[in-house]
ZADO-1210 file (C-alpha; in nm, 4 decimals, padded with zeros to 6 digits):
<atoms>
<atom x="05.8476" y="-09.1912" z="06.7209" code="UNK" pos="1"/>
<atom x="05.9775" y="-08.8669" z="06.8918" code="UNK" pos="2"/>
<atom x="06.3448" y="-08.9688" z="06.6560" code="UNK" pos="3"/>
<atom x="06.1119" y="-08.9042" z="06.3695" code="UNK" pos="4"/>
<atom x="05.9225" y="-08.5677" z="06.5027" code="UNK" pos="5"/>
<atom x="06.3075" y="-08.4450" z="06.5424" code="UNK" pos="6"/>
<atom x="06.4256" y="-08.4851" z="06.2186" code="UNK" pos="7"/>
<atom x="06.1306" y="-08.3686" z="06.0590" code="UNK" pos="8"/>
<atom x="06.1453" y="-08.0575" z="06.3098" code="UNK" pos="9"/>
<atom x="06.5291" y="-07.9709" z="06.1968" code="UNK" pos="10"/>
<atom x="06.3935" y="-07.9894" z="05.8200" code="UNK" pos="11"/>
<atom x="06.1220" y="-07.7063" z="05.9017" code="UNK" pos="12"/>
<atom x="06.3621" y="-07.5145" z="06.0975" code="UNK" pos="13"/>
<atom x="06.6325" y="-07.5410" z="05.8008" code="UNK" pos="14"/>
<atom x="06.3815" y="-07.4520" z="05.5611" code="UNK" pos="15"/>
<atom x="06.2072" y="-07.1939" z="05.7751" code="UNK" pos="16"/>
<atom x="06.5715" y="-07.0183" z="05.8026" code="UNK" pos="17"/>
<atom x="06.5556" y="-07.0612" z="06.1787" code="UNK" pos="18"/>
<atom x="06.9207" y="-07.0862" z="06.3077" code="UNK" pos="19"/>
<atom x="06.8565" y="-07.0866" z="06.6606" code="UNK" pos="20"/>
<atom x="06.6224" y="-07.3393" z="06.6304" code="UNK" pos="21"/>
<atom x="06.8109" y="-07.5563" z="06.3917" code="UNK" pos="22"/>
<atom x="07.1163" y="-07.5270" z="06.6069" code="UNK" pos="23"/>
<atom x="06.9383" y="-07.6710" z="06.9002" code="UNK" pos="24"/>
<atom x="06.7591" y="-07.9705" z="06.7412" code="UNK" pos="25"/>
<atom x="07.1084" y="-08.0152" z="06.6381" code="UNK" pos="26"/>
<atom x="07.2565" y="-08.0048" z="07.0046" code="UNK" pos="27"/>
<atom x="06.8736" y="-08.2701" z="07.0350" code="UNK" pos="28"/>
<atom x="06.9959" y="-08.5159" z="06.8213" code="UNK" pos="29"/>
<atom x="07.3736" y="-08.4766" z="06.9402" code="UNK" pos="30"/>
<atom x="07.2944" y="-08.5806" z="07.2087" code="UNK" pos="31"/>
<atom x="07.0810" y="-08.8722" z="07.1733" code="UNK" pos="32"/>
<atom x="07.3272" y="-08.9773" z="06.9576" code="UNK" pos="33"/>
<atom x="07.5911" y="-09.0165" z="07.2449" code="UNK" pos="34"/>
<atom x="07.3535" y="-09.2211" z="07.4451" code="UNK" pos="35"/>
<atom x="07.2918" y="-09.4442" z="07.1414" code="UNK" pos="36"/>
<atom x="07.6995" y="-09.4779" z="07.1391" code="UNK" pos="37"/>
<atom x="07.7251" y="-09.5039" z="07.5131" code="UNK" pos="38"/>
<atom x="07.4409" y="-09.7317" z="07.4969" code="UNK" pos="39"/>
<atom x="07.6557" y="-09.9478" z="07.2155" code="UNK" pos="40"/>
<atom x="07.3306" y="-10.0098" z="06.9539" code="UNK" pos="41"/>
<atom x="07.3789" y="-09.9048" z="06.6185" code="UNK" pos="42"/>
<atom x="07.0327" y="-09.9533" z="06.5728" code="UNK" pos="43"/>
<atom x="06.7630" y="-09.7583" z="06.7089" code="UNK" pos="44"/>
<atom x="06.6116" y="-10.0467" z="07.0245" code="UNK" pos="45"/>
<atom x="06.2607" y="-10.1463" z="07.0862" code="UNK" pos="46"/>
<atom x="06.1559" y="-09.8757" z="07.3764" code="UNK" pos="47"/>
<atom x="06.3719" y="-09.5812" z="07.1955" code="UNK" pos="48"/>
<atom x="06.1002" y="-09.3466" z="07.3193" code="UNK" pos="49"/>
<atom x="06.1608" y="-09.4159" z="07.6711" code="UNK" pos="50"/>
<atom x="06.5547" y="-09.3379" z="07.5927" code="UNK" pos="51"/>
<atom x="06.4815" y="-09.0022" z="07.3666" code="UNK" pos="52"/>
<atom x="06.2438" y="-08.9247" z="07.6452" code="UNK" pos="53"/>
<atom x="06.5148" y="-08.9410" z="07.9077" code="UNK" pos="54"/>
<atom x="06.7605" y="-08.7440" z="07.6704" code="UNK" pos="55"/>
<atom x="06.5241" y="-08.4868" z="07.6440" code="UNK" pos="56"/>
<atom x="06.4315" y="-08.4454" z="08.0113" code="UNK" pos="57"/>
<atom x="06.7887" y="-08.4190" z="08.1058" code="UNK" pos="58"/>
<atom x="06.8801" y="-08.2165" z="07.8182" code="UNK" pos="59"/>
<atom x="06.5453" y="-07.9474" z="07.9740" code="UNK" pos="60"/>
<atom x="06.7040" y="-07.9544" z="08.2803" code="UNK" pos="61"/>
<atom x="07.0210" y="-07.8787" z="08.2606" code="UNK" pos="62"/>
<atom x="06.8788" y="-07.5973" z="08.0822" code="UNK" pos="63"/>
<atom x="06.6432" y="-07.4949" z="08.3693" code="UNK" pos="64"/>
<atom x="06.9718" y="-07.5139" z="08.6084" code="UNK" pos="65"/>
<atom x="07.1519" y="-07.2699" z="08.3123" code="UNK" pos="66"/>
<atom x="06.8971" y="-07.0159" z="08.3376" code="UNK" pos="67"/>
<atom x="06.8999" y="-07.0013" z="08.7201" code="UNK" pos="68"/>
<atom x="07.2414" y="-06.9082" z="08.7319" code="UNK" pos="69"/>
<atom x="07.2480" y="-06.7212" z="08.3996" code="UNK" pos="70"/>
<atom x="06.9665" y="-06.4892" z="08.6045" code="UNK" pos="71"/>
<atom x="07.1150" y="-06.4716" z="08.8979" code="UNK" pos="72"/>
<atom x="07.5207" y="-06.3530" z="08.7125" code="UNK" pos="73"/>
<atom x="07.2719" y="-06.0908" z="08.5602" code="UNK" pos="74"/>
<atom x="07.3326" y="-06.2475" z="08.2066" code="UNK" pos="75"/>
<atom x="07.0164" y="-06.2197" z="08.0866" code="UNK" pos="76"/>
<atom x="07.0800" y="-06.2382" z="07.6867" code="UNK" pos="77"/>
<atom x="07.2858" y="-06.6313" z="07.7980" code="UNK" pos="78"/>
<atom x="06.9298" y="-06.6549" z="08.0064" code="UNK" pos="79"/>
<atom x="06.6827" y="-06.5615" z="07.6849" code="UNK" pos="80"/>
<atom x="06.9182" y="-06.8059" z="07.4483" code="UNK" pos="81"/>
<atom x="06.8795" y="-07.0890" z="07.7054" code="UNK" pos="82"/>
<atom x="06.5292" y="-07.0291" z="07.7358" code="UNK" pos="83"/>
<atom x="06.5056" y="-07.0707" z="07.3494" code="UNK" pos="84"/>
<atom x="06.6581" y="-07.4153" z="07.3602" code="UNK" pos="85"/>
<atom x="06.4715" y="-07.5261" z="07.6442" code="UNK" pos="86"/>
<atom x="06.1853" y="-07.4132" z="07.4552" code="UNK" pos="87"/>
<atom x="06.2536" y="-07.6370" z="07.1576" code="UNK" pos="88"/>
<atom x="06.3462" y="-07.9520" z="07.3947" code="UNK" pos="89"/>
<atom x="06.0284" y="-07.9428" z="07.5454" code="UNK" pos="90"/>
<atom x="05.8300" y="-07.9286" z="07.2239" code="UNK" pos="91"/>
<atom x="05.9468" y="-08.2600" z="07.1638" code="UNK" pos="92"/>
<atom x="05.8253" y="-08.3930" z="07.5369" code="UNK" pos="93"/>
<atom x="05.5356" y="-08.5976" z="07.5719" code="UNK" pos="94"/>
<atom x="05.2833" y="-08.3677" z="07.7846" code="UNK" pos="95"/>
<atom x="05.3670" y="-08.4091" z="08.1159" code="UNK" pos="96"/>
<atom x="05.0996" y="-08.5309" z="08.3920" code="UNK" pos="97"/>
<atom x="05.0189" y="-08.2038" z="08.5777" code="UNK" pos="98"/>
<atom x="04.9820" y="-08.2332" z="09.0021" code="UNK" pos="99"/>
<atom x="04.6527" y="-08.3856" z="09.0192" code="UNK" pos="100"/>
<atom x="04.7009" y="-08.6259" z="08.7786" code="UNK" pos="101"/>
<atom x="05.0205" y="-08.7544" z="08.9197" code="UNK" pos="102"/>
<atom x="04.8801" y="-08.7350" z="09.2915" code="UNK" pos="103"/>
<atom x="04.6282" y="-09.0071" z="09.1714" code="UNK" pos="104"/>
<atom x="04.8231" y="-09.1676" z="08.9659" code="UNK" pos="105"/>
<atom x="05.0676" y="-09.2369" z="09.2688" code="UNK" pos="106"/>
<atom x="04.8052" y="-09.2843" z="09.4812" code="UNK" pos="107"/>
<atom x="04.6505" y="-09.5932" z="09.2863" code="UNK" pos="108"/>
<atom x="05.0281" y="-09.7324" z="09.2812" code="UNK" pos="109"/>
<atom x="05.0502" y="-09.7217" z="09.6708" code="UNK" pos="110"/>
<atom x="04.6756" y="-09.8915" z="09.6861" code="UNK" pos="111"/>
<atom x="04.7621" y="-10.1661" z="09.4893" code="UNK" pos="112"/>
<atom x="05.0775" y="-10.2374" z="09.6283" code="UNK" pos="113"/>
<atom x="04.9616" y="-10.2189" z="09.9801" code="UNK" pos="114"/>
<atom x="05.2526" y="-09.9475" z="10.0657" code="UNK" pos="115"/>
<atom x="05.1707" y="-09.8088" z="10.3998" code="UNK" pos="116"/>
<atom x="05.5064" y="-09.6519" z="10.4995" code="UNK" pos="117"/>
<atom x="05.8326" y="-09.4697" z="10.4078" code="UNK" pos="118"/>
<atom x="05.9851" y="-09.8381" z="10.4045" code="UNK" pos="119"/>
<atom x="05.7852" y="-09.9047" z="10.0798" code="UNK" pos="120"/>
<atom x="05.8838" y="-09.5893" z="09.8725" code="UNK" pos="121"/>
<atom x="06.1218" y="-09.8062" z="09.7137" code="UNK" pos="122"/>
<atom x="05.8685" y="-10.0397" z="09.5258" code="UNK" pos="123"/>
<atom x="05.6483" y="-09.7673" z="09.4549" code="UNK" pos="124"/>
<atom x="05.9194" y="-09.5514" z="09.2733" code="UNK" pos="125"/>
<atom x="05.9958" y="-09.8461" z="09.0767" code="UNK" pos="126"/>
<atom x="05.6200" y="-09.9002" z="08.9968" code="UNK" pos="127"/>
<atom x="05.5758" y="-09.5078" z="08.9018" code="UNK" pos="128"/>
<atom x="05.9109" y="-09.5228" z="08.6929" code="UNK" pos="129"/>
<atom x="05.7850" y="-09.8271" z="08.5322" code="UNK" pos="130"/>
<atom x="05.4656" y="-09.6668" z="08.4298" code="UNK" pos="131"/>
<atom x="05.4725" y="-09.3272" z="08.3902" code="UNK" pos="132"/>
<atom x="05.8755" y="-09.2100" z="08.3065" code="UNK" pos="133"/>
<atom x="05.8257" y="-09.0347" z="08.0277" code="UNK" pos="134"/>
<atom x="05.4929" y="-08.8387" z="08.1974" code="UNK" pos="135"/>
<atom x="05.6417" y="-08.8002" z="08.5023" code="UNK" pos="136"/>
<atom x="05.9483" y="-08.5836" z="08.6272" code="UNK" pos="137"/>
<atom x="06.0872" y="-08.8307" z="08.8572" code="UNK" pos="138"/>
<atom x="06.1982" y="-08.5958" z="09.1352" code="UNK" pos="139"/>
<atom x="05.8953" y="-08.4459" z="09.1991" code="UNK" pos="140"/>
<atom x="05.6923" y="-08.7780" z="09.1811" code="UNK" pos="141"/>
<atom x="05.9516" y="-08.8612" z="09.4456" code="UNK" pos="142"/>
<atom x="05.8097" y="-08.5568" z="09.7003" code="UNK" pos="143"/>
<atom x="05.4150" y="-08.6917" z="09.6377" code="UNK" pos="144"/>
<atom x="05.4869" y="-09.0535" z="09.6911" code="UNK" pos="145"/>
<atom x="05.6632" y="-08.9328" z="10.0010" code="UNK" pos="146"/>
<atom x="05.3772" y="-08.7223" z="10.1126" code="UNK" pos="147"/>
<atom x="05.0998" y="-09.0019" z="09.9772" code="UNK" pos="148"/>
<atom x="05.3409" y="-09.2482" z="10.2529" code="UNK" pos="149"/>
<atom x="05.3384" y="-09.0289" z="10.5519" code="UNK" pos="150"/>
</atoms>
């Protein structure tokens, strides 16, 4: 479980004497603790990957969006410290489908629903959220169905 690959990751980085990565497995598991609370489990729930997952993704881009304006206020040393953090989120990430991959993938989603236009993008979203969240950013799956529609 990814819970378990981040606890074991803030032990190595406490050992290891690694502060800035300790402090953002730390910000890792902050977080995913306020979804657990917002969520209202105590407990960990069956699909907790799929939730960590989502943490995680949100957590990398919000970072992404830092660094963009980080770059462009000229603050380069807030830019390098993000990029650390966003660094240490995505080692946690399942690996990500790259273009092709998710161009097929989509496209054997809009085969077997029989989606021919724009109308259906809803269904096939759902059926590419379904399947493939945590391999697939959502927002840019959203651009190839579109184009795999038109």
């Amino acid at each position: 479980m990814i819970r378990d690959d981040i606890k074991a990751g803030l032990v190595s980085a406490m050992k290891a004497r690694d502060a800035e990565k300790t402090a953002a497995i730390r910000l890792i598991q902050a977080a995913i603790k306020n979804r657990d609370i917002e969520a209202r489990t105590g407990t960990a729930p069956a699909d907790d990957d799929v939730l960590v997952t989502e943490v995680l993704q949100k957590m990398a881009k919000q970072r992404r969006e830092s660094i963009e304006m980080f770059e462009k206020g000229g603050r380069t040393e807030l830019a390098q410290a993000e990029k650390g953090e966003l660094a240490v989120i995505e080692g946690f990430l399942p690996a990500q489908m790259d273009e092709d991959e998710a161009k097929a993938a989509i496209a054997g989603i809009v085969a077997e629903l029989g989606a021919t236009s724009v109308k259906d993008m809803g269904r096939v979203m759902a059926a590419v959220k379904e399947r493939f969240a945590g391999q697939l950013d959502m927002s840019k799956a959203s651009g190839l169905v579109k184009g795999a529609l038109a």
